[in-house]
C-alpha positions, -999 to +999 in steps of 0.1 A: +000+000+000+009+040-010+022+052+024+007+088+029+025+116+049+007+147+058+023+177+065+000+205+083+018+242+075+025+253+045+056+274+053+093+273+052+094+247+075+064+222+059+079+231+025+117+219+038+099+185+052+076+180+017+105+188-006+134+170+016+110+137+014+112+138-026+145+147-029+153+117-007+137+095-032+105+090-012+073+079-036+047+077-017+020+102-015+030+139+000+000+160+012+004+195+024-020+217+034-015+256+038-041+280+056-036+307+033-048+306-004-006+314-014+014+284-026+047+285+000+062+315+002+096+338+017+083+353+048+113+375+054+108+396+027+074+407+034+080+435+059+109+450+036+110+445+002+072+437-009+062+462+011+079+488-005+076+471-038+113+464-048+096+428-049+062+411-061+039+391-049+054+360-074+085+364-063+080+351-031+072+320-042+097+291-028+091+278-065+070+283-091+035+271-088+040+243-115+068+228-092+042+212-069+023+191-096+056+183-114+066+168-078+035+151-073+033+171-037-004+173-033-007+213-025-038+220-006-042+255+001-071+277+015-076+243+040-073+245+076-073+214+096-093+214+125-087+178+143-061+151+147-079+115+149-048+095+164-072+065+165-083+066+129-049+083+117-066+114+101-070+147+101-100+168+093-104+200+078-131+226+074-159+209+056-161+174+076-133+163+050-108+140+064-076+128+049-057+099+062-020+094+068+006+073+078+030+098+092+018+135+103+046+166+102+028+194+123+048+223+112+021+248+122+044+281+133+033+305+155+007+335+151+015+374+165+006+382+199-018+414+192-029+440+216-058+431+234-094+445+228-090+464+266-063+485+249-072+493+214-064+463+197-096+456+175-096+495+162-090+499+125-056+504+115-042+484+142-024+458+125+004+427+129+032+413+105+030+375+101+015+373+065+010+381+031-024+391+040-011+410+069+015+432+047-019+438+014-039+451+042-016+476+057+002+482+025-015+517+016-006+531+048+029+537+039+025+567+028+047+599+032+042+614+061+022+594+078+026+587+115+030+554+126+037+538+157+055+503+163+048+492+195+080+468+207+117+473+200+124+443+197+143+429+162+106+433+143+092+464+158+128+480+141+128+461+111+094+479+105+107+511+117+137+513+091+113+505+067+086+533+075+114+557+081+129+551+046+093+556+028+090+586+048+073+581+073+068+598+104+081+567+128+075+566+165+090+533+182+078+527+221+094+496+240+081+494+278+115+477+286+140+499+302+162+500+266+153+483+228+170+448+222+163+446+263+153+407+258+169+393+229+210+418+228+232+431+251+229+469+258+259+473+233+242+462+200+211+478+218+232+512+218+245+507+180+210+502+164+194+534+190+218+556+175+215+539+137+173+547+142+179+582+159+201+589+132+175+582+103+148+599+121+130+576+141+119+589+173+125+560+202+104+561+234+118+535+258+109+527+297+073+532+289+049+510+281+014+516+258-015+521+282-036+522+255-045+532+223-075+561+210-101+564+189-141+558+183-139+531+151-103+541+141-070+542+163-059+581+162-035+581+191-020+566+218-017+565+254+015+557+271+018+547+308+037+576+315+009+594+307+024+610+271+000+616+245+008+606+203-007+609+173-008+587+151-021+575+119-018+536+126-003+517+144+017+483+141+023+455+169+058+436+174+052+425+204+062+386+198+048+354+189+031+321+199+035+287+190+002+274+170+000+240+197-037+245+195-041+210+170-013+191+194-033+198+224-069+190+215-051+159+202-032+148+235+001+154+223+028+165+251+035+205+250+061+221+266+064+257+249+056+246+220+051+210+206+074+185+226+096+166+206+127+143+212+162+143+189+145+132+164+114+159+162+089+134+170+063+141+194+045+119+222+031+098+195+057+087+177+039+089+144+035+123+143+067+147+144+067+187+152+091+209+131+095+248+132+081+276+149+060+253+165+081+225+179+104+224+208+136+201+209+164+190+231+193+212+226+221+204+258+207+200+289+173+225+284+146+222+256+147+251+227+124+266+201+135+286+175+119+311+156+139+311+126+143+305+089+173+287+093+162+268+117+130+258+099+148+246+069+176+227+091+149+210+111+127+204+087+152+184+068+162+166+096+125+153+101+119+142+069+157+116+067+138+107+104+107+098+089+127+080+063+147+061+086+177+085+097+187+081+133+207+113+133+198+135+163+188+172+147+212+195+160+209+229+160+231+255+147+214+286+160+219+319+137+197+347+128+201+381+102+181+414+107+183+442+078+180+479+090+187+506+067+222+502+053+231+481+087+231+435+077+227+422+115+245+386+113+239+367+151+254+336+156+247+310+187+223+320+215+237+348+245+214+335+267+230+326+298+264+350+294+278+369+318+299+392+303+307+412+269+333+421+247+328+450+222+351+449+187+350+479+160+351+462+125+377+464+096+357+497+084+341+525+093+302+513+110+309+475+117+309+465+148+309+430+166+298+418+200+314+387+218+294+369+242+305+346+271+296+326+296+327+326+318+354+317+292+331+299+272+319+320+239+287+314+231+275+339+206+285+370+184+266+398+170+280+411+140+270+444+123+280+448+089+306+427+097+308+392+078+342+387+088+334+386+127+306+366+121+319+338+099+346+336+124+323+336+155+298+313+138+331+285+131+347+288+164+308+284+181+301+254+161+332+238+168+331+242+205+364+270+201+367+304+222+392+329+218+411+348+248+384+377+254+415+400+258+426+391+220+394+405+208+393+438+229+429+446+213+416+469+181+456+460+171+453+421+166+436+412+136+405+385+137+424+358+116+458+358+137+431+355+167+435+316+183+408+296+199+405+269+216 
């Protein structure tokens, strides 16, 4: 008999899992099943370059839409699944239609965390970046001129901001936390990226949270807990993510942050494997989810040579981009954990690098417009190396005569 695997999620990481199978010579029958009416599609670019048009809506596309029948990957889009029958080894989607399988991928991601109705959330022009949808519906605001407010400093809420501010816009970031970057950089590449925004124009409110936002139908301020007032035209929320476990739960799987998955990204039932935004896996001695591209490709490639009889454990090699303006943000490894910093100007004028470590251990780099640094950070991490922190603080020693060990 055809074996049948379904993979739930039809983004980067479902389209790594559906593609990986075929590639590895598997022939049975690939379905995969996408909310949104969009074959698979770049997320990444959404907030930057189709949004301000340097890019269209077809090339987005992980491949072109003919790719799917040639691949005989059974593309079901405009199809959400509702229920996991672990008995009867379906899944049923809208309409009472079920769909058997063999093997189930849930690579469902994770949805924006959006202000709540209490504060303004559900007013027009109030929006969130996760989609394609979510960019065509607040597309004409760009406008020049127009004031908008991010609400989060984090890596999106600037990501937006460089973007607004190069259209034009009038570009207001608040971040409750006592500086940006305050959960996810150290207070260094925090400073860097303040003064790269301030310098452009954006106007950065930090240590004060939104109390709320105005307006009767339409949002046409906002509120801060300071008591401030701003105007604004609209307004967009980067306040974070969470996992989609919603399917995984109703259907007894085991969820810890996320989907719960061992080495091998299966879940409590070993039948059905979690990959993505969505999943959760061992990484050392504590359990990590990563919201990621790379990570969504990596994984989702390791789940489908499990599926097809690979005993490799996935590990992961954690690293991350963000564009701003003319800065390229390369992050390699995970800071969390360090206990101490070391700040390197680059090779030329505006890159910088920041060395993180937990006692002598390095354990991640932040390198801004600086590929050098973080090529060399990104080696050394992988292959368990750290330098002397007092070779990198010398400006006089160059990167490549640096040792680790």
């Amino acid at each position: 008999m055809t074996r049948t695997i379904v993979v739930v999620g039809a983004g980067q990481a479902g389209f790594a899992v559906a593609t990986r199978l075929r590639a590895q010579g598997f022939d049975g029958r690939i379905v995969l099943i996408g909310e949104e009416p969009f074959p698979p599609y770049q997320r990444p670019p959404l907030s930057k370059k189709y949004l301000t048009g340097e890019m269209t809506r077809e090339r987005l596309g992980f491949r072109p839409d003919d790719f799917y029948r040639d691949n005989d990957i059974d593309l079901q889009l405009d199809s959400r699944v509702t229920a996991i029958d672990r008995t009867r080894r379906t899944v049923c989607l809208t309409g009472g239609r079920d769909i058997p399988f063999d093997t189930l991928v849930l690579a469902t991601g994770a949805r924006p965390i959006h202000l709540p109705d209490a504060m303004g959330g559900n007013l027009q022009g109030v929006y969130s970046v996760r989609t394609l949808a979510d960019v065509d519906a607040m597309q004409a605001e760009f406008r020049k001129g127009a004031r908008i407010l991010i609400v989060g400093g984090g890596y999106v809420g600037l990501e937006a901001a460089a973007v607004a501010a190069q259209l034009g816009l009038d570009t207001t970031v608040v971040e409750a936390a006592p500086r940006i970057l305050q959960r996810v950089a150290a207070a260094e590449t925090a400073d860097f990226f303040r003064d790269l925004h301030k310098a452009q124009g954006v106007r950065l409110i930090e240590g004060a949270g939104l109390e709320r936002l105005t307006g009767s139908a339409r949002v046409d301020g906002a509120v801060l807990a300071d008591g401030r007032r701003i105007d604004v035209d609209f307004v967009v929320a980067g306040i974070g993510v969470t996992p989609c476990t919603e399917l995984a739960e109703d259907a007894g799987l085991e969820i810890d942050n996320g989907i719960k998955v061992n080495a091998l990204c299966q879940s409590s039932d070993p039948d059905i494997y979690a990959v993505g935004d969505c999943a959760s896996f061992p990484f050392g001695n504590t359990r990590l989810r990563l919201e990621s591209v790379p990570n969504a490709i990596d994984q989702g490639n390791a789940t489908a040579d499990a599926i097809l009889g690979s005993t490799e454990p996935y590990r992961a090699r954690p690293w991350f981009w963000s564009d701003q303006f003319h800065v390229k943000l390369q992050i390699a490894g995970l800071n969390k954990g360090h206990d101490h910093t070391v700040l390197r100007a680059g090779d030329r004028p505006g890159a910088m690098s920041v060395w993180y470590f937990r006692r002598h251990e390095l354990i991640a780099v932040d390198a801004a417009n600086d590929p050098g640094a973080y090529m060399t950070g990104k080696r050394w991490i992988e292959r368990g190396l750290s330098p002397n922190p007092a070779d990198l603080c010398d400006p006089e020693q160059p990167l490549r005569d640096i040792k680790a060990v």
